[in-house]
C-alpha positions in Angstrom: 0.0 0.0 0.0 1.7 3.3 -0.8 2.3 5.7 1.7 -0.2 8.8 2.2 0.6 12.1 1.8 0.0 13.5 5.3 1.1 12.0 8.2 -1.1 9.7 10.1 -1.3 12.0 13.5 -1.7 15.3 10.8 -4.9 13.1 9.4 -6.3 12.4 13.0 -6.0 15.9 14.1 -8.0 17.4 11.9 -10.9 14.5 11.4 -11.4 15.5 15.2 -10.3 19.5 15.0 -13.2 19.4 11.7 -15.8 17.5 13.7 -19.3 19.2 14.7 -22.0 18.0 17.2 -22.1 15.9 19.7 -21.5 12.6 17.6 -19.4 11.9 15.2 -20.5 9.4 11.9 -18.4 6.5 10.8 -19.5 7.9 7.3 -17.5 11.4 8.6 -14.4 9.6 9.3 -14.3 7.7 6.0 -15.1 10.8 4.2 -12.2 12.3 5.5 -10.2 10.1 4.6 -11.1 10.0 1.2 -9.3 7.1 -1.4 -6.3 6.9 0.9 -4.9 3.3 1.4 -6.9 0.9 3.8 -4.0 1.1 6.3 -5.4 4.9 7.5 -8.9 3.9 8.1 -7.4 0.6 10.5 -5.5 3.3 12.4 -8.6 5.4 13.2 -10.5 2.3 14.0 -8.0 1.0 16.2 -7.2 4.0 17.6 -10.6 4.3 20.3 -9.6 0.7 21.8 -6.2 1.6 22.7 -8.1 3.4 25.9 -10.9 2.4 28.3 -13.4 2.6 26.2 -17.4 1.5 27.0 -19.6 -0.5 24.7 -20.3 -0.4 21.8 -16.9 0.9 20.9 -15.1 -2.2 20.6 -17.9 -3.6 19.0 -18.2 -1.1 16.2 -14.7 -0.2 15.9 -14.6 -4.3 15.5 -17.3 -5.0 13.1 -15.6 -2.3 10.9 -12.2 -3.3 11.2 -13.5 -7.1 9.8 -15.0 -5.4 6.7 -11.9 -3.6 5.9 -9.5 -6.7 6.5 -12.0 -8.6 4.4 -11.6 -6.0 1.1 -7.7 -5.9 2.1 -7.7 -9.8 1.6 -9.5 -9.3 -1.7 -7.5 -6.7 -3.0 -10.0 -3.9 -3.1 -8.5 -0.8 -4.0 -10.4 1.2 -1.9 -12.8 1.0 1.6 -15.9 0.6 1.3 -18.8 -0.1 3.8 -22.0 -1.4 4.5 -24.7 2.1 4.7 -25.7 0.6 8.6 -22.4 1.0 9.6 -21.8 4.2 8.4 -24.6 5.5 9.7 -23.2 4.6 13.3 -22.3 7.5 15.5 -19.5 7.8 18.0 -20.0 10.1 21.1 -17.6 13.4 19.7 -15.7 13.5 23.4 -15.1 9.9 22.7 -13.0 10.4 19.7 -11.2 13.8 20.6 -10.2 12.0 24.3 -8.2 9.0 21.9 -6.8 11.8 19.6 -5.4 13.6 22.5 -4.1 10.5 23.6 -2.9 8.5 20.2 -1.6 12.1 18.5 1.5 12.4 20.6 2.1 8.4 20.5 1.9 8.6 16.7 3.8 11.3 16.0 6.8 9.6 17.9 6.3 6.7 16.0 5.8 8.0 12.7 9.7 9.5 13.6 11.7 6.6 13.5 8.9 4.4 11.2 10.5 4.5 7.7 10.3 2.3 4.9 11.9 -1.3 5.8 11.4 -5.3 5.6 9.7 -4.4 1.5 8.7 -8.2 1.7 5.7 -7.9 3.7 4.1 -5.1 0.4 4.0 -8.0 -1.8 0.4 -9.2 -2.6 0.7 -12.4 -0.5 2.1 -10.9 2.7 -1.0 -8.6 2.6 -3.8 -11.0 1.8 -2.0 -13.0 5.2 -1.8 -9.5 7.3 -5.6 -9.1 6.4 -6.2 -12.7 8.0 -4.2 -11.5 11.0 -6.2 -8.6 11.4 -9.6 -10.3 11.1 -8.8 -12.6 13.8 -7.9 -9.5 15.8 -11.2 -7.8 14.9 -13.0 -10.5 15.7 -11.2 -10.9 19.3 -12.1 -7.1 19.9 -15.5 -8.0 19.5 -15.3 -10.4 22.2 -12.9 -8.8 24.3 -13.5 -8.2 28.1 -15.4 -4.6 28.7 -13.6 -1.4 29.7 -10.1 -2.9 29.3 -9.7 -6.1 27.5 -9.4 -4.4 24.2 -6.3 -2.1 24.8 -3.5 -4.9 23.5 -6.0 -5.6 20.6 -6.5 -2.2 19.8 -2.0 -1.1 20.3 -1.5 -4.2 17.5 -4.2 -3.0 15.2 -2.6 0.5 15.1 0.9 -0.6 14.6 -0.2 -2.6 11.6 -1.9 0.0 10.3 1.0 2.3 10.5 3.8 0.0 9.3 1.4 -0.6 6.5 0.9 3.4 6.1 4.7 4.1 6.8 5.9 0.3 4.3 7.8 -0.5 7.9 7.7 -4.2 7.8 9.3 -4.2 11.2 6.3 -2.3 13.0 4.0 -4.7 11.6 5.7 -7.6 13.2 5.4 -6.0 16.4 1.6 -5.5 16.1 0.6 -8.7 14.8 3.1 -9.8 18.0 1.0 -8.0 20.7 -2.2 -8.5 18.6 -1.3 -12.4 19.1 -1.1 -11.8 22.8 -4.4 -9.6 22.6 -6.2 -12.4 20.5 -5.4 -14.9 23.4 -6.5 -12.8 26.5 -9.8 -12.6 24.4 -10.3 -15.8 23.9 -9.2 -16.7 27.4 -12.3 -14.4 28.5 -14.6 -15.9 26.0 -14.1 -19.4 27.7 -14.3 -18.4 30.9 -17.5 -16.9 30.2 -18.4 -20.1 28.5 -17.4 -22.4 31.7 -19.2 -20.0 34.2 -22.4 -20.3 32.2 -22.1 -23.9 32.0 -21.9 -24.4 35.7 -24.6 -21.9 36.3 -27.0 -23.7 34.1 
């Protein structure tokens, strides 16, 4: 995916500094980011669940995040989603509390993130990246409230920025800690499983 022409933080920054209302649409954000590569819209999706964050953040941010994977994985050339999902809201404090938080984090990032590792561009490392990244969407669905989606949502991000930055070496370490993340959610899914069982 080529790189975009603004910087990832520069893109976030403004989405929220351009915002009106109380609520911000899912339709606003991928507006905003126009025919820019995949990789940006993962960031902003990831981006919520790298804080406490209340349902149905995860859950959105989720369901989203497995579209996009699914159209990276099929080679799409651009996003596109469903009109129910874009017509989902976001509470506005929400999103300018993990752009205060993220914008400093990225920016520091984005300062040593360089092109590196090419191998992972090819066609076939991104068609297995998108499979990574569903199964991480698909744990952040599940994930435990309030807290059990911060790894999931750190190893999103970092994908999404290698893939923004071609830095094959952030990537690793995403789909390392959303490996991590992937297992603490299923961990939770079980025990909810086992308590339910014994209950009933």
């Amino acid at each position: 995916m080529p790189a975009a022409a603004s910087r990832t933080s520069d893109l976030l920054a403004g989405l929220v500094r351009d915002a009106t209302g109380d609520r911000v649409t899912v339709r606003s954000i991928v507006g905003a980011l126009g025919e820019r590569a995949h990789a940006l819209l993962i960031v902003v999706l990831a981006l919520p669940n790298c804080l406490p964050m209340p349902p149905p953040i995860p859950l959105i941010c989720g369901l989203l995040l497995c579209f996009v994977a699914l159209q990276i994985f099929l080679g799409m050339p651009a996003p596109w989603l469903p009109k129910t999902l874009l017509d989902r809201t976001l509470a506005r404090k929400d999103v300018e509390k993990a752009a205060e938080r993220a914008v400093p984090w990225l920016r520091s990032l984005e300062r040593v993130a360089r092109p590196r590792f090419l191998v992972l561009a090819s066609s076939l490392a991104l068609r297995l990246i998108a499979i990574a990244l569903l199964a991480f969407s698909m744990a952040l669905i599940f994930a435990a409230p309030f807290i059990g989606q911060i790894p999931l949502g750190i190893a999103i991000a970092l994908v999404g920025i290698g893939l923004v930055e071609r830095d094959g070496y952030v990537v690793i370490g995403g789909l390392c800690i959303g490996a991590f993340g992937t297992s603490l959610s299923l961990g939770f899914v079980i025990a909810l499983v086992a308590s339910a069982t014994a209950i009933f």
